[in-house]
C-alpha positions as CSV (number, residue, x, y, z in Angstrom):
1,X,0.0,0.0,0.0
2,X,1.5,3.5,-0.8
3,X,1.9,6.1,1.8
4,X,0.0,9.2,1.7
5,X,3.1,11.1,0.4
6,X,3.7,8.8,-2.3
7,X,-0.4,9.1,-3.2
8,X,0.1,13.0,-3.0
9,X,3.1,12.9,-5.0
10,X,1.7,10.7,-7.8
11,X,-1.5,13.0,-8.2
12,X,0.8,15.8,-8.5
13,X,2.7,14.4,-11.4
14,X,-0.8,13.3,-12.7
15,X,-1.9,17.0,-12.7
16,X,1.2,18.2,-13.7
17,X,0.7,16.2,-17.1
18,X,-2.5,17.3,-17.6
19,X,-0.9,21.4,-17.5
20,X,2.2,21.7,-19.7
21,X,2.6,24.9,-18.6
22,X,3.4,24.4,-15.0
23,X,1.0,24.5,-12.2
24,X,1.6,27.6,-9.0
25,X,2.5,26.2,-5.8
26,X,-1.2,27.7,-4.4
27,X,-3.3,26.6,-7.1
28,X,-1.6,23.0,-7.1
29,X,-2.3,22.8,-3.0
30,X,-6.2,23.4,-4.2
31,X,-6.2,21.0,-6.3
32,X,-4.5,18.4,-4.2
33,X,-7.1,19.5,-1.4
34,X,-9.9,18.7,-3.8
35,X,-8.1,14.9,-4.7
36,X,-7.3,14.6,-1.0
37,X,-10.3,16.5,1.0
38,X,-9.3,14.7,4.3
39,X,-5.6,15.5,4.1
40,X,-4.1,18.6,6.4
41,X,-2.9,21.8,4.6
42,X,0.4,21.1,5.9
43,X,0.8,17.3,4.8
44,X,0.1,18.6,1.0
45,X,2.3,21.1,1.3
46,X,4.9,19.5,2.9
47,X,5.2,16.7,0.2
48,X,5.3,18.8,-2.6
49,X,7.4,22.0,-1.3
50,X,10.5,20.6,-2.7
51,X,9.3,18.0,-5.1
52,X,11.9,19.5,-7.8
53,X,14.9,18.7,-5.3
54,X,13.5,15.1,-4.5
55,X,12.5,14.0,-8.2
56,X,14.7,16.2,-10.7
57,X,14.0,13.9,-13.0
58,X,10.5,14.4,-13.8
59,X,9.2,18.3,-12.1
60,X,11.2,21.6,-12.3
61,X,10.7,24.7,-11.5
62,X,10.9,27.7,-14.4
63,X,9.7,30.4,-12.1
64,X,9.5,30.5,-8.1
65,X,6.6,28.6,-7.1
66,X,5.5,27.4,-10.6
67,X,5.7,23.3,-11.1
68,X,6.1,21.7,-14.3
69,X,7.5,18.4,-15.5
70,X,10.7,18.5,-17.0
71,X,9.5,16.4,-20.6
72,X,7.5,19.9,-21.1
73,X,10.9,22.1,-20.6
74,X,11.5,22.9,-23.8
75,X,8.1,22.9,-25.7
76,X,6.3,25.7,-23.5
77,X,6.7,29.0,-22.2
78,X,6.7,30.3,-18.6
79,X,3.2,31.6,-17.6
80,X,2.6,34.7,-16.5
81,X,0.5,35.7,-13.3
82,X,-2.7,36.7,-14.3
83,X,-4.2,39.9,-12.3
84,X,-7.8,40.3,-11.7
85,X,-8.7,43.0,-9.5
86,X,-11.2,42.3,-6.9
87,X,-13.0,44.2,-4.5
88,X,-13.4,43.3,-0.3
89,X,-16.3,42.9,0.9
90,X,-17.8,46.2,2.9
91,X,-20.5,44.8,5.1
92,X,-20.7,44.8,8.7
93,X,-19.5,41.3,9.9
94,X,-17.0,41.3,6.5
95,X,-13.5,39.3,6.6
96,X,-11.2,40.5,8.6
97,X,-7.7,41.5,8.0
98,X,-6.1,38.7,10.2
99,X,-7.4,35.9,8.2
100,X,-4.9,36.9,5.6
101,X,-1.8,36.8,7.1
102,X,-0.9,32.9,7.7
103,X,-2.5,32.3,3.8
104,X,0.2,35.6,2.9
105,X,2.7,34.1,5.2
106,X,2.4,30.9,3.1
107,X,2.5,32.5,0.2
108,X,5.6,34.3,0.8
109,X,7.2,31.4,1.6
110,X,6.2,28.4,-1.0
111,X,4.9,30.6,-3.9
112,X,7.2,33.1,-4.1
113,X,10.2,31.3,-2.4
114,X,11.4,34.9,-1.0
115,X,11.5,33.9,2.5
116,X,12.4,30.5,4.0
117,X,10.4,31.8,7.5
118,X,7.2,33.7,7.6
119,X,5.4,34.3,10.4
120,X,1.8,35.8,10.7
121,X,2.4,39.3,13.1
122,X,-0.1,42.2,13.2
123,X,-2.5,43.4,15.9
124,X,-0.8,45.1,18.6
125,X,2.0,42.5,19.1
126,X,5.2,44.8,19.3
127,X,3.3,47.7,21.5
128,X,2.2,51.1,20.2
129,X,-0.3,52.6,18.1
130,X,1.6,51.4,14.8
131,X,4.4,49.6,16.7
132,X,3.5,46.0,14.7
133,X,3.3,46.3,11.1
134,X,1.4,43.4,9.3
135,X,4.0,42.7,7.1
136,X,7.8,43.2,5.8
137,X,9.6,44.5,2.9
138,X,6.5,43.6,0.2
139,X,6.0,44.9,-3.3
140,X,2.7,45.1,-4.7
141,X,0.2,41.9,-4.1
142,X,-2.6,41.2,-5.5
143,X,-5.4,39.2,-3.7
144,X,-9.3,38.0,-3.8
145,X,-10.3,39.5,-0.3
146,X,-13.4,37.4,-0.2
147,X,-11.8,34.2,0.1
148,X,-9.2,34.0,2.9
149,X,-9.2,30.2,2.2
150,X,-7.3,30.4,-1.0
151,X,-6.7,34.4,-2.0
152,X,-5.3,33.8,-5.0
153,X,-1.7,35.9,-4.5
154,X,-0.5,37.8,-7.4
155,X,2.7,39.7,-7.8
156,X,2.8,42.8,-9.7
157,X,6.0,44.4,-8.1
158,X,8.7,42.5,-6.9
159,X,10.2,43.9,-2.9
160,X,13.4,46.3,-3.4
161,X,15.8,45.1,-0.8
162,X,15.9,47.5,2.5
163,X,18.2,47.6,5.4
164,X,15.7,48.0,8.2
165,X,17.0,49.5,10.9
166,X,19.2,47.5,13.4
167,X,18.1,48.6,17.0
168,X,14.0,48.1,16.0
169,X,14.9,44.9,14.2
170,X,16.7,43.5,17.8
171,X,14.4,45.1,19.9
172,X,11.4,43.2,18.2
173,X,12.5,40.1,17.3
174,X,13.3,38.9,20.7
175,X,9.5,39.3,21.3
176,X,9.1,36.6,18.6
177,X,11.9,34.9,19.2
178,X,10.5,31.5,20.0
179,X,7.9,31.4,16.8
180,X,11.3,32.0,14.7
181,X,12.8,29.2,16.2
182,X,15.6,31.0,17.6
């Protein structure tokens, strides 16, 4: 009987064949949720994170994030991020902002590959009125603010890199210390 990793891997591949033109790290989680309903968020991901490292052979990655098998290297192009604006919803009782930021965090992390560790901050975490902001060092992102399930993250500007400054950045990061793992 095959483990659940080697069942996750093998529908990956299986999808993978079915798109010659790669598969995003998100949208390929979705679809592996659909095949897999009863499977955690973080045993999907963590099977197909690295799945180019472990079978170079048959996925690569053209783009950060983006899957594709490696027969389809030369025949097809890298796809581009689609954008479709979308409004949040207004209504009293609406999403809030915090169901965002471990689906961003996530994103950050697997899609983009900018970060090996992302952490979900916000509120009032650091102290002071804007002592904690929500998040570091971003472009511009794209997202469907109705759906904090799967907000379909878009890139339209990539971060600059930024020296923060050294006494805030050692000040605050020994309040988070242990979620860092350091």
């Amino acid at each position: 009987m095959a483990t659940k990793k080697e069942l996750i891997t093998e529908k990956t591949i299986e999808l993978l064949e079915a798109t010659p033109l790669g598969i995003q790290f998100s949208e390929l989680v979705a679809q592996l949720h659909v095949a897999f309903p009863e499977d955690p968020h973080g045993t999907i991901t963590g099977t197909i994170w690295n799945l180019d490292v472990r079978q170079p052979d048959l996925i690569y990655k053209p783009l950060r994030g983006l899957f594709r098998l490696t027969r389809y290297r030369e025949t097809a192009a890298p796809i581009q991020a689609s954008v479709t604006p979308t409004t949040a919803q207004t209504s009293q009782g609406s999403l809030r902002e915090i169901a965002f930021y471990e689906p961003f965090a996530d994103f950050l992390v697997n899609d983009l590959e900018e970060c090996t560790k992302a952490i979900a901050l916000g509120g009032n975490r650091f102290g002071g009125r804007w002592g904690t902001p929500d998040v570091f060092g971003i472009g511009l992102i794209l997202f469907d603010a109705t759906q904090p399930e799967n907000p379909a993250f878009q890139i339209r500007v990539r971060a600059a890199r930024h020296e923060p400054d050294a006494f805030y950045v050692n000040q605050n990061v020994k309040l988070i210390a242990d979620q860092l793992g350091l």
